[in-house]
Every structure is written in structure tokens, then in C-alpha cells.
matplotlib code that plots the C-alpha trace (Angstrom):
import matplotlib.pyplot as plt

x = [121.2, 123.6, 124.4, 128.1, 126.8, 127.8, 127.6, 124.6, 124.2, 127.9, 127.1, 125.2, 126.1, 126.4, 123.5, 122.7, 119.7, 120.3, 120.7, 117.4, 115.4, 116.9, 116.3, 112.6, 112.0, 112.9, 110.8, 107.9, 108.5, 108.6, 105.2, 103.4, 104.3, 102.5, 100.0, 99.4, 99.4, 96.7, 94.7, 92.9, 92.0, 88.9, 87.7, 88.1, 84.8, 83.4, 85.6, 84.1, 80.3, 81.4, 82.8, 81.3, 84.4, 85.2, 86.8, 89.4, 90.2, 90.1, 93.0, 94.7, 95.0, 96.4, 98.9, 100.1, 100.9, 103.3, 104.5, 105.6, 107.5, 109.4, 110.3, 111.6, 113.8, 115.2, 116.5, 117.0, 117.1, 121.1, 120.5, 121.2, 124.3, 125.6, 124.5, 123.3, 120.4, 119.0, 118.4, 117.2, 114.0, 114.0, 113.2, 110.7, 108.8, 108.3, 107.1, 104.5, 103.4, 102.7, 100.8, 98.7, 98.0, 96.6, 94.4, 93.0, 91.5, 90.6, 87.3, 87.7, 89.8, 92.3, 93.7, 93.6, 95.6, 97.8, 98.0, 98.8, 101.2, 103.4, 103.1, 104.5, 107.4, 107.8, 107.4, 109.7, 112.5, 112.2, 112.2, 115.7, 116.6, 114.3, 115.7, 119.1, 119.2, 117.1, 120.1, 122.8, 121.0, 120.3, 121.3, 124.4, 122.7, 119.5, 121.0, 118.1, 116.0, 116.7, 115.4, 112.0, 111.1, 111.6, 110.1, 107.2, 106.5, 105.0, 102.3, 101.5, 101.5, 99.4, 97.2, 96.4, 96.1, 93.3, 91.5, 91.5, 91.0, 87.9, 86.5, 87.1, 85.2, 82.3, 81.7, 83.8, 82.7, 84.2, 85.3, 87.2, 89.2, 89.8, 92.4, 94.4, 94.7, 95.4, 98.5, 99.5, 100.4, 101.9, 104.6, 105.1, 105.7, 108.4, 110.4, 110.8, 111.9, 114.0, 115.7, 116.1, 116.5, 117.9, 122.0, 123.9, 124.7, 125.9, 130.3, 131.8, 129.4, 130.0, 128.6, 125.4, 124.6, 121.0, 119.9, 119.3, 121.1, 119.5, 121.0, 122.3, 126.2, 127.7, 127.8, 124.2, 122.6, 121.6, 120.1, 118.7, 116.7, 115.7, 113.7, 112.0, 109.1, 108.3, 108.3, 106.3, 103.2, 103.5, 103.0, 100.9, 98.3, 98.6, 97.8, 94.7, 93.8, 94.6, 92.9, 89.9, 89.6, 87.4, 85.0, 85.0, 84.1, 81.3, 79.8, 79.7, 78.2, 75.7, 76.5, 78.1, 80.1, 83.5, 84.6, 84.1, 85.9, 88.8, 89.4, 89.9, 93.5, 93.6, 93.6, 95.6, 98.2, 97.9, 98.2, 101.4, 102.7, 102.2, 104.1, 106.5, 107.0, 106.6, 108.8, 111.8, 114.2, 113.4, 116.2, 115.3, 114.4, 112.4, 110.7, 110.7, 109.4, 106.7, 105.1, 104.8, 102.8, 101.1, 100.2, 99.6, 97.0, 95.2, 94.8, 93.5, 90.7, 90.1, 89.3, 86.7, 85.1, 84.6, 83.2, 80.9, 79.9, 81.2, 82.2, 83.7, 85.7, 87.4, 88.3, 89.9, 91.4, 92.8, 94.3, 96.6, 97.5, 97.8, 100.7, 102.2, 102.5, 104.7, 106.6, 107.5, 109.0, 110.8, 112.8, 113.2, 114.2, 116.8, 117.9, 119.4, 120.1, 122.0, 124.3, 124.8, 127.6, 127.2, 128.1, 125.4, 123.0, 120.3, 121.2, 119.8, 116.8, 115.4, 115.6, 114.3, 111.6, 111.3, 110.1, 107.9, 106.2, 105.9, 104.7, 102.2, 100.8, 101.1, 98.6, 96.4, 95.9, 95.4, 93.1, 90.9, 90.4, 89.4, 86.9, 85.8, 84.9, 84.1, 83.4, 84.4, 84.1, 85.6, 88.6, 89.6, 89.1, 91.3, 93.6, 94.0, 94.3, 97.5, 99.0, 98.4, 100.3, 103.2, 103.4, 103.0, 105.6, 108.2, 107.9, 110.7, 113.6, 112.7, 112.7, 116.3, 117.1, 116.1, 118.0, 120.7, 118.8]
y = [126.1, 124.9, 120.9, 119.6, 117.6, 114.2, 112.0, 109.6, 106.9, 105.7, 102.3, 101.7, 99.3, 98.7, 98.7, 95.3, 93.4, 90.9, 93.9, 96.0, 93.2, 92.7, 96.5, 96.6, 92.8, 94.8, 97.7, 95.0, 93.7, 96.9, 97.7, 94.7, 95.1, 98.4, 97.4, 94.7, 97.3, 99.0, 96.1, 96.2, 99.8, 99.4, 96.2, 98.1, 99.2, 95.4, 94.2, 96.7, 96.1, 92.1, 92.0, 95.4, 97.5, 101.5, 103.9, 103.5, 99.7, 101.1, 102.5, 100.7, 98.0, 100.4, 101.7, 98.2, 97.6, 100.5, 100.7, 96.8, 98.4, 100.9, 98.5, 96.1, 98.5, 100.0, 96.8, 95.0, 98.4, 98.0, 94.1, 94.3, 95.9, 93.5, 90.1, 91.1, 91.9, 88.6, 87.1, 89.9, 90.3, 86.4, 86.2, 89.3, 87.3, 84.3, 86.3, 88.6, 85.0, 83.8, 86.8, 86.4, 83.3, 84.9, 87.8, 84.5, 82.5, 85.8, 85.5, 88.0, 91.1, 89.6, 87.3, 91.2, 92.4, 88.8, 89.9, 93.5, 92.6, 90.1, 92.1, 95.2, 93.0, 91.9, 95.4, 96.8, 94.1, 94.6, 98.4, 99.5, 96.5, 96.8, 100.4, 100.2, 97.2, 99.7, 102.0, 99.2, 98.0, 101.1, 101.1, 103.7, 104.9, 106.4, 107.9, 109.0, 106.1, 104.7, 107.8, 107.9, 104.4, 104.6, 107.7, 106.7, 103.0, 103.3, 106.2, 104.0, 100.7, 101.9, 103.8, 100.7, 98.3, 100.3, 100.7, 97.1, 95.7, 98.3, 96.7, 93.5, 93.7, 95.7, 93.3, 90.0, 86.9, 86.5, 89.7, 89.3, 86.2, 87.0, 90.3, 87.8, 84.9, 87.0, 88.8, 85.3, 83.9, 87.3, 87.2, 83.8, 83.6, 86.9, 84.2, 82.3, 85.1, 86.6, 83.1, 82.3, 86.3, 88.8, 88.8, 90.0, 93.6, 93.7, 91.9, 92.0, 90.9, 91.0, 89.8, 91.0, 93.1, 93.9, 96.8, 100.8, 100.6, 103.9, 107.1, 110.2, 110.7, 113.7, 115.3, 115.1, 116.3, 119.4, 118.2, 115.7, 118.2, 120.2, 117.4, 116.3, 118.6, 117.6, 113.9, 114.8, 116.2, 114.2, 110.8, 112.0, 113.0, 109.4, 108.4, 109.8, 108.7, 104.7, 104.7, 107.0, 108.5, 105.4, 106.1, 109.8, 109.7, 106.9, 109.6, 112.2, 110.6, 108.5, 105.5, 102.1, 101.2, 100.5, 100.9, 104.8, 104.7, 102.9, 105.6, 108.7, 106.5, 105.8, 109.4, 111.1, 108.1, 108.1, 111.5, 111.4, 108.6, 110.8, 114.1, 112.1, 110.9, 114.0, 115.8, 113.3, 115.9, 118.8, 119.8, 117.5, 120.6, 122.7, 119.5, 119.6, 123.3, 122.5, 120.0, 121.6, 124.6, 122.1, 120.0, 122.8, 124.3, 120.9, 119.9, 123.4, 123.0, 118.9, 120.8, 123.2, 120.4, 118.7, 121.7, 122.4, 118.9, 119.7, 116.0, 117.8, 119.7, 117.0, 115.1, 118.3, 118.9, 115.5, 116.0, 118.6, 117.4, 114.0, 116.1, 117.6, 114.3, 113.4, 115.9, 116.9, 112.6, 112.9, 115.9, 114.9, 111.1, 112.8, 115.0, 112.4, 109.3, 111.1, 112.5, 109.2, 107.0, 103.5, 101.1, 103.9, 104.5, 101.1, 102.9, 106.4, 105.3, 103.3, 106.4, 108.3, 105.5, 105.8, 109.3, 108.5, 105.9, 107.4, 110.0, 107.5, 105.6, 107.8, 110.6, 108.3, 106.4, 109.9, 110.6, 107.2, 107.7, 111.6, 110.1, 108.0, 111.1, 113.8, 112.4, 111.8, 114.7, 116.8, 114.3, 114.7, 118.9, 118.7, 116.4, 118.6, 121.6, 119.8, 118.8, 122.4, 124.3, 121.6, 121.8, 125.6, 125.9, 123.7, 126.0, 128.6, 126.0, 124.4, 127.5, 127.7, 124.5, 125.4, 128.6, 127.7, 125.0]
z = [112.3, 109.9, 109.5, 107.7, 104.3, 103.5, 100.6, 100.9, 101.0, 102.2, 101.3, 97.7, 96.2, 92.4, 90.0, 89.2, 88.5, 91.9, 93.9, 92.3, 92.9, 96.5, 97.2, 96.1, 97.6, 101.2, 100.3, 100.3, 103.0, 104.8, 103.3, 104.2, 108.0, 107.6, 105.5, 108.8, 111.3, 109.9, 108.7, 112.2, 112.5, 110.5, 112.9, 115.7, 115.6, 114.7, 117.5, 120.3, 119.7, 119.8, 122.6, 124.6, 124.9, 125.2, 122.7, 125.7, 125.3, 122.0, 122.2, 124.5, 122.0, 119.6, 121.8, 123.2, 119.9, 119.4, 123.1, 122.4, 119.0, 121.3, 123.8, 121.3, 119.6, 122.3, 123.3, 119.8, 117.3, 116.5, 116.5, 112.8, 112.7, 115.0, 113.4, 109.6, 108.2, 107.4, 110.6, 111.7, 109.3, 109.0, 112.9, 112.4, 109.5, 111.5, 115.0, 112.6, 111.0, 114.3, 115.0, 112.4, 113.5, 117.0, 114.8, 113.5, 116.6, 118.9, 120.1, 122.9, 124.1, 125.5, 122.0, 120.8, 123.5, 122.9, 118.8, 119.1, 121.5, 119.5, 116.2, 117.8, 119.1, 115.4, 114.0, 116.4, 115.5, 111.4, 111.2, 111.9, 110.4, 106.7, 107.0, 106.8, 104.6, 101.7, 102.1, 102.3, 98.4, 97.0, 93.6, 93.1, 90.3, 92.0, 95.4, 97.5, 96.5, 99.8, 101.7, 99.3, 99.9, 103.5, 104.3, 101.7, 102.9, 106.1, 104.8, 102.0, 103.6, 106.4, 103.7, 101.4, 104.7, 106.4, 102.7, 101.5, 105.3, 105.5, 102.1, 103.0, 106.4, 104.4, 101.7, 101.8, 104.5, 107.8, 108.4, 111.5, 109.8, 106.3, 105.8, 108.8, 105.7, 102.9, 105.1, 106.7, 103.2, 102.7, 105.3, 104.7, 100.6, 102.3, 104.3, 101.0, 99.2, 101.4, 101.7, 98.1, 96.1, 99.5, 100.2, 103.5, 103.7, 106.8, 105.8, 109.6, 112.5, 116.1, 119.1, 119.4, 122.8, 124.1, 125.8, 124.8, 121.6, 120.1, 119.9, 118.1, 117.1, 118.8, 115.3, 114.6, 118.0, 116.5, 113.6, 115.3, 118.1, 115.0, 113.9, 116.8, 116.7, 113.0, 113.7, 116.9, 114.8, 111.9, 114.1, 116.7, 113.5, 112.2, 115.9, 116.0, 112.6, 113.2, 116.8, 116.3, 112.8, 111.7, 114.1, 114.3, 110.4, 110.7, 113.5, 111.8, 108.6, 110.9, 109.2, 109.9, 106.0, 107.5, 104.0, 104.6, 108.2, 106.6, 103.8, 106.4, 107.0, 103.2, 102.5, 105.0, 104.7, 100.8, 100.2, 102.9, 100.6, 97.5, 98.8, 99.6, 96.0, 94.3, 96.6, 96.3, 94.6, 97.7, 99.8, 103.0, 105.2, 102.5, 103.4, 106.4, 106.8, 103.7, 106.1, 108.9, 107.3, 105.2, 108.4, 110.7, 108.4, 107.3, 111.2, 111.7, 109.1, 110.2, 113.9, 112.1, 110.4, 113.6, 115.4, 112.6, 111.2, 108.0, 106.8, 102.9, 105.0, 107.0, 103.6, 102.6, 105.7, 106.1, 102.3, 103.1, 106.9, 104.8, 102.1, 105.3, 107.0, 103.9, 103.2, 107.5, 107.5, 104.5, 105.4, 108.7, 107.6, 105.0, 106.7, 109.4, 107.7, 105.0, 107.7, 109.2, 109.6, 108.1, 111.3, 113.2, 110.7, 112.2, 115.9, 114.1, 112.3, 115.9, 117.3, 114.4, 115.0, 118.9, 118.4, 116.2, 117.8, 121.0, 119.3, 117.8, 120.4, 123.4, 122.5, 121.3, 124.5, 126.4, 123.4, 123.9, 127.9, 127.3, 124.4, 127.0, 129.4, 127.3, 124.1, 120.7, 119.3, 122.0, 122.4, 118.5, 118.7, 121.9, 120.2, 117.1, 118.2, 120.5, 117.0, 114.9, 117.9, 117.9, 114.0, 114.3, 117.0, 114.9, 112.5, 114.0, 114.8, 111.3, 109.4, 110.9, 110.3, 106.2, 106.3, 103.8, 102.0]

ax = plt.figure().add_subplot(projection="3d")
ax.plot(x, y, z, "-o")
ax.set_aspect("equal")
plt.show()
């Protein structure tokens, strides 16, 4: 399958110190909404022997928080290139604030439920939106900057979130309260900045309309479908990971440091945000193949491990499904918002988005009730071996997809 090429992005702007500082303020922002949604993962298991819940309600809180995302952007995903940029992440800053502020005073399930809830409504309204302004400010000097910081931001943010949220809760007081401060100043200090140092991309608005704003352009349906599988795999692995790869790890090394559950995420996120880095210059689908052969055979070895008790092997395991998590979003995030056109390309990445998250949170839910049943154990070889045939079976429409790359 062959795809037409287009310069990208369409809209850099030029290399300036206001509009460097703008693009790389953005990129932080985008980070510290993923740093946030992984920020809980390693409380999870404080939160369940506090208030007596089930690997199920688990993940159930997990996945309200990425179901919310999907509805949100399905009805508010284009909101940006309707009404600009900047109102868009401004109103996103001040709901994640607020949600904060819920993490803060739970003191049972149902705050969680309340939290998850409003921060996937947040995350769901920024992403598109963060997204498309990186592209809109790329410096013209560095193209594909854009396409590296977004496909790199959410591996990293959700890497260095679970670590420093794990430490935190291991060593620092008030574990349930503290990470919720430090990440409430955060995303406040972000509205200032954003007020005072961010400009408009976004020149003509129109009225804004809600409903399912997300889709592909005629042009790109091929592409697009070529893509689906990788996303698929990549962000059904990080499911797992957020929603049970804490507690998986802390089983099988019988002990309770949540410092060691939260570095599972830390590495397969990390070393997703590192592939990502070093592979900048690939063609989008060498990428794209690369991760899912990388992925395919690192989820294949995390099943072994499991199987066998092996703990060394699951850190090695998770490395290379980590790389291929990297490398499989990159290509597939290149590959389509380099195609796109400009007054489409915050409809594209939502979908790009609604794929993934669905990918996310869905799995993991069905992962959580058959933890519940058959076990941990069982429920993450089950789950694995799911991901390795669907990065396996990718393989043939992506190695036609890389034919001429």
C-alpha cells in the first residue's frame, strides 16, 4: 500500500525565540497531563486495601478515566479548530485543577470514581487541542519536531508520573495527598503561562459545533486502516501496564515497595519515550513495522516470565515491548498527521486518539474482571498473549504499508 507524500508540517511557523518557547511551553503541558494520569497507578494498590476493593474496581477506575477521554473528544475533539487553541487548553487547565482538587479530599471509592472521571473529561478536551497547536508552533527550522514531541510526550509523561508518584507514596508523608499538591500547583503556574508566553494559532474561528467531530479524510482511509492494528497493540500494552502492571510486579517479587510497582510503567513507558527519540529521522512506517516486531517479541517474553516467575525476565521483556511501544506510535502518528490537512489535522489526531484510548481502557477493564475470576497471573498471560498475536498479525498490512519506505 502506497500513500501520496506531503510536506509537513503545512503550518510551521518561523523560527523565533516567542515561538520556541511557545512550542516547548505546550509540550509541557502535554506532559504534565500525562504525567497526572499516571500519578495514580502506583496508589491503586494503597487505595484498594483502604478502602477493601477488587483488582476489578481496579480497573474500573482506570478505564472510567479513559472511557470519559473518548467521550469528550468525540464530542469536543475538533473544538479547537473551531474556536483556537487557547480557550481550549485554558478551559482544560482549569477542569484538571479542579480535579486535583477531588484526588485531594477522597476518602472513599466513589471521590475516585468522582476524580477519574473529571480528569478524563479534561484530558480528553486538551489532547487534540495540545496536539495540533505543537504542529501549528513548530519551528520551520526543525520539521518533524512536532511529530517527536507528540508521539514521545505521552510515553514519557506517563513514564516519569508513575515513577516519582511511586517514590513519593514509598518514602514521602501523606501518600494519598501529596503527588495531588505538587501536580495542582503544576497545572496552575500552566494557566499563568499559557496566559502571559502562548499565542493563537488557530487566525479564522467559526462557530463551534458539538457532536462526533472525528474522522479520517477520504484521501487518508487507507493509511489510516493500515495503522489501526499498531495503535491497537501499542495502547492495549500500556493498558495493562497502568491498571495491573504495579501489582503483577509487587506479586511476583512478594513484596509491598510501591516504588518497585511504579517502575514496571517507568520502564516500558521510558524506554517507549526513548525509541521514540532516537528513531526521529526513520521513515514513519520502518517505524511502524520496527515496533511491531519489537513489541510482538517483548510481550512474548513478558508472558514467559509470568508463566515461569522469572521477574529478570519481565524487566527485559518489558524493555523491548517498551522500544516497540515507541517506535509502532511514532510511525503510526507520522505517518497520518504528516498527510493531513491543516483545518483537519485536530479532527485526525482525536481519532488517532480514540483508537488509542479505546484501545487503552477497554482491555483493561476485561482484563481487571478476568483477574478477578481467574487470577492475576492468568489474566496478564491471557492478556498478552491477546497483544503479541495483534502485534504479530499487524505485521503483514504494515510490512505493506513500508514497502516503498
Amino acid at each position: 500500500m502506497t500513500t501520496p507524500t506531503r510536506t509537513w508540517p503545512e503550518t510551521a511557523v518561523p523560527a523565533n525565540r516567542g515561538m520556541g518557547r511557545a512550542f516547548w511551553i505546550v509540550a509541557a503541558i502535554s506532559f504534565l497531563y500525562l504525567f497526572a494520569a499516571s500519578a495514580p497507578s502506583p496508589l491503586y494498590g494503597v487505595y484498594a486495601a483502604k478502602w477493601h476493593f477488587s483488582p476489578m474496581t481496579l480497573t474500573v477506575v482506570f478505564g472510567v478515566y479513559a472511557i470519559t477521554l473518548l467521550v469528550t473528544m468525540l464530542l469536543a475533539g475538533s473544538l479547537s479548530d473551531a474556536v483556537g487553541r487557547r480557550p481550549v487548553i485554558m478551559t482544560a487547565l482549569v477542569v484538571q485543577s479542579a480535579t486535583m482538587a477531588l484526588f485531594l479530599v477522597a476518602d472513599n471509592v466513589g471521590w475516585l470514581y468522582a476524580a477519574r472521571l473529571a480528569q478524563g473529561c479534561a484530558t480528553g478536551l486538551v489532547t487534540a487541542a495540545v496536539s495540533a497547536a505543537l504542529v501549528d508552533l513548530q519551528p520551520s527550522r526543525h520539521p518533524g519536531l512536532a511529530a517527536v514531541v507528540n508521539a514521545t510526550i505521552p510515553p514519557a509523561g506517563l513514564a516519569v508520573g508513575a515513577l516519582v508518584s511511586g517514590a513519593l507514596v514509598q518514602y514521602a508523608p501523606d501518600p494519598t495527598r501529596l503527588i495531588y499538591w505538587f501536580l495542582l500547583a503544576g497545572f496552575v503556574a500552566m494557566i499563568l503561562v499559557l496566559l502571559t508566553l502562548v499565542p493563537e494559532t488557530v487566525p479564522q474561528r467559526r462557530a463551534p459545533r458539538f457532536g462526533v467531530e472525528v474522522g479520517v479524510e477520504r484521501a487518508l482511509v487507507r493509511a489510516f486502516l493500515a495503522t489501526v492494528p499498531v495503535l491497537v497493540a501499542c495502547w492495549a500494552l500500556s493498558g495493562l501496564y497502568l491498571s495491573l502492571g504495579p501489582s503483577l510486579v509487587l506479586t511476583m517479587q512478594h513484596t509491598a515497595n510501591k516504588l518497585l510497582g511504579g517502575s514496571i510503567v517507568f520502564i516500558l513507558c521510558g524506554c517507549g519515550a526513548a525509541a521514540g527519540v532516537l528513531a526521529h529521522a526513520w521513515p514513519p512506517r520502518r517505524a511502524m513495522f520496527s515496533g511491531c516486531t519489537t513489541l510482538g517479541i517483548g510481550v512474548i517474553l513478558t508472558v514467559i516470565s509470568v508463566a515461569q516467575d522469572v521477574t529478570a525476565l519481565l524487566y527485559a521483556g518489558t524493555v523491548i515491548a517498551g522500544c516497540g511501544f515507541g517506535l509502532g506510535f511514532l510511525g503510526a502518528f507520522r505517518t497520518l498527521a504528516g498527510l493531513a490537512m491543516s483545518e483537519r489535522r485536530s479532527e485526525l489526531i482525536a481519532t488517532i486518539y480514540v483508537v488509542a484510548y479505546l484501545s487503552f481502557s477497554i482491555p483493561s477493564v476485561v482484563a481487571g474482571v478476568l483477574a478477578t475470576h481467574v487470577g492475576l497471573r492468568d489474566a496478564a498471560i491471557g492478556y498478552g498473549i491477546a497483544v503479541a498475536a495483534l502485534a504479530l498479525i499487524a505485521l503483514p498490512a504494515t510490512a505493506r504499508h513500508c514497502r516503498r519506505c
